[in-house]
N, C-alpha and C positions, 0 to 999 in steps of 0.2 A: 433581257427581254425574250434572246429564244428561249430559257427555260419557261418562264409564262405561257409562250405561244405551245410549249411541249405539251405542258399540265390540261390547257386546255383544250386542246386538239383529241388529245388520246381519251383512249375508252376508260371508263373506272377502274374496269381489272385489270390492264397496262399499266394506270398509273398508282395502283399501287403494289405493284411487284418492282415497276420501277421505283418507286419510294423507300422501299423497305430494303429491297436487295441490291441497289447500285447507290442510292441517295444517302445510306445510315441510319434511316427512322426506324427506331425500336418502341411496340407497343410500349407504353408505360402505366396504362390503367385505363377502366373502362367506367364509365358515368352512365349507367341505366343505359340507354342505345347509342350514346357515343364512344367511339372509342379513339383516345388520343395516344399519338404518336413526339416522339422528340428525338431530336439530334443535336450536338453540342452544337454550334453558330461560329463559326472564323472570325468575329466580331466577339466573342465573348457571350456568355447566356447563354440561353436556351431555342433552339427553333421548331414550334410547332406543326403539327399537321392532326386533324381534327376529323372522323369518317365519319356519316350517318347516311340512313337510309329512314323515308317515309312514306304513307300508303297515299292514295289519293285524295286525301282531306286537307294535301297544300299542294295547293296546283301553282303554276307559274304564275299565273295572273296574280294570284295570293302575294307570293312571293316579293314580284316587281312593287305590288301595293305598298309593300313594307319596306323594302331596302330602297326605292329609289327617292332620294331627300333632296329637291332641285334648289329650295329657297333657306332662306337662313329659319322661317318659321319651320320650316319641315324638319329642318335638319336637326333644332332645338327637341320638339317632340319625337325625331326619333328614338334622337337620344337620350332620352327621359325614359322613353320605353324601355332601350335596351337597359342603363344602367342606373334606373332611379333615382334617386337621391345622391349618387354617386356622381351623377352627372351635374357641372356646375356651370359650365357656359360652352358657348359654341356660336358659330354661324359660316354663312358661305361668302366668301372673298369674292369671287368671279365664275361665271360659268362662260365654258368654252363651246363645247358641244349641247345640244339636248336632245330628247328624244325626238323619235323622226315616228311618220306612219308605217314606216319599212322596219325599224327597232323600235319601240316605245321602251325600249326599256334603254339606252344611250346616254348616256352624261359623261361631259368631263369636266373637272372643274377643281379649284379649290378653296379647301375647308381650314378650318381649325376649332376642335375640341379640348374643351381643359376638364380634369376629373379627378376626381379624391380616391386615392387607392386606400385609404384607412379614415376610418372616425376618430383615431387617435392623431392627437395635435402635434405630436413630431416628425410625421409623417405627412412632409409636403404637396401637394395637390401638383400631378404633369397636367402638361397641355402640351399638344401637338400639331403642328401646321403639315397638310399632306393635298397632295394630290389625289382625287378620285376618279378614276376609268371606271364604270360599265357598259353592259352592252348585250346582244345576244349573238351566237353564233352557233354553228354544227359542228362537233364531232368529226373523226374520221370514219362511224359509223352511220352517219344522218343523223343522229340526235340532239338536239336542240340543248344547249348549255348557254345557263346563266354564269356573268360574271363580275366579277368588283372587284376591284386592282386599288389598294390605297399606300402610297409610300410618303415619306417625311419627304421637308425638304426647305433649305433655309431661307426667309423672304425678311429682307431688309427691311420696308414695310410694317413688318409686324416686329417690333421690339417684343425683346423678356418680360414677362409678367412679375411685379417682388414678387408676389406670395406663391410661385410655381415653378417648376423647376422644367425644361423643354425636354421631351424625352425625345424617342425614336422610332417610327413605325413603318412595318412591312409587310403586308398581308394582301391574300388571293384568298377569295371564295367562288366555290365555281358549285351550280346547283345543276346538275346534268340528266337528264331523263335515261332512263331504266330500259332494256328490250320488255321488264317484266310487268313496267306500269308505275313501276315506284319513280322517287326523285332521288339521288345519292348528293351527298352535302359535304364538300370538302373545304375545308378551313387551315390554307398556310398562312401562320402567321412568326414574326418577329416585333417584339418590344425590346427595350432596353430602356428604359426609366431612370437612369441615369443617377445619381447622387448617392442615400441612402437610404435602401428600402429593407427590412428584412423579410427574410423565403417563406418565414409563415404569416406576413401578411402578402405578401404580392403572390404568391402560389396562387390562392385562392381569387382572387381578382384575374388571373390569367387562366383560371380553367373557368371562370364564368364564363369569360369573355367565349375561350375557344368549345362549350356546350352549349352558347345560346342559341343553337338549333333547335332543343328542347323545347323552348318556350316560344316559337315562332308561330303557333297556331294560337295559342292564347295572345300574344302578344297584337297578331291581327285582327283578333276579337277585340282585345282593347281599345287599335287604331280607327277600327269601325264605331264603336259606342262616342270615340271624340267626335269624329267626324258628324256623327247623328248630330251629339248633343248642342257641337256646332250650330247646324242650320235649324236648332228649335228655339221658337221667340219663347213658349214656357214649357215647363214640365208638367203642368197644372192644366187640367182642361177646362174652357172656357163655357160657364154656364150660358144656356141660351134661354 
């Protein structure tokens, strides 16, 4: 937990000199304006860390719009958005916390998503039961930082699924404001998937995961058009 409390606290350029030069994280490739980082995991696997930077066309408000998912319908269409067709169930167990007028962006609670890492049939669909923290906070400079904490964690409650296999997951995104106007977009993450997956299908399913920065503006354009098409009784205008 202090490391959490470190990542988020510290400025961008802190934390990633600390990432790079005392943590292990070695560039490994860059995806148009993401650039991702890894380090081997004491667990086994790989541990990511994901950098971006964007201009003023995703502001906070944007942001909270899209990651904060309180009800089990939300959380469905989240994730539909982030991972398509990919995505095969989900909903929310219990919420502990919610947003206040002081945070609106605040939740804790827990979830469970299950997901197809492949279209191919030998390759069994995970699902994972996790905790989720958000919240807002400042920096050690005044800056205003978004954050999303989701770890695994095992609930009696919720038996094994047959057709899924229970993976493991460990991720921080912290969305932190710029002295220069921009937002900086940082993505720790750990899976482990457990059973057997091969690296050139799960590679690709794991650098989606850790560049869906990219598509966060589109993808809020899309939450928007649900939402419309929602509250419309037709699409059809009504002769008078």
């Amino acid at each position: 937990m202090k490391q959490v409390q470190t990542s988020i606290l510290t400025t961008p350029a802190m934390r990633l000199v600390h990432a790079t030069q005392q943590e292990g994280y070695r560039l490994t490739e860059q995806h148009h304006g993401v650039r991702v980082y890894t380090r081997k995991s004491p667990s086994g696997g790989e541990e990511t860390m994901s950098v971006s930077y964007t201009q003023h066309h995703l502001t906070f408000e944007n942001l909270m719009y899209l990651l904060l998912a309180q009800t089990t319908e939300e959380h469905r269409i989240q994730q539909t958005l982030f991972h398509d067709d990919a995505f095969l169930d989900g909903c929310v167990f219990s919420t502990i916390l919610s947003p206040t007028e002081e945070d609106p962006f605040q939740w804790y609670g827990l979830k469970y998503t299950k997901l197809a890492l492949s279209s191919y049939r030998f390759v069994d669909p995970r699902d994972v039961c996790y905790v989720e923290i958000s919240g807002t906070t400042v920096n050690m400079d005044g800056h205003t930082v978004l954050y999303v904490m989701r770890e695994s964690l095992t609930l009696r409650s919720v038996p094994l699924v047959p057709d899924a296999i229970r993976g493991r997951v460990k991720s921080l995104s912290l969305h932190t404001e710029c002295p220069n106007g921009t937002i900086e977009h940082v993505h720790f993450s750990y899976m482990n998937p457990y059973g057997s997956v091969p690296a050139f299908l799960f590679k690709p399913s794991q650098l989606r995961m850790n560049t869906m920065v990219e598509r966060y503006a589109q993808l809020i354009h899309f939450k928007r058009m649900l939402d419309m098409s929602k509250n419309c009784t037709t699409f059809f205008p009504v002769n008078q």
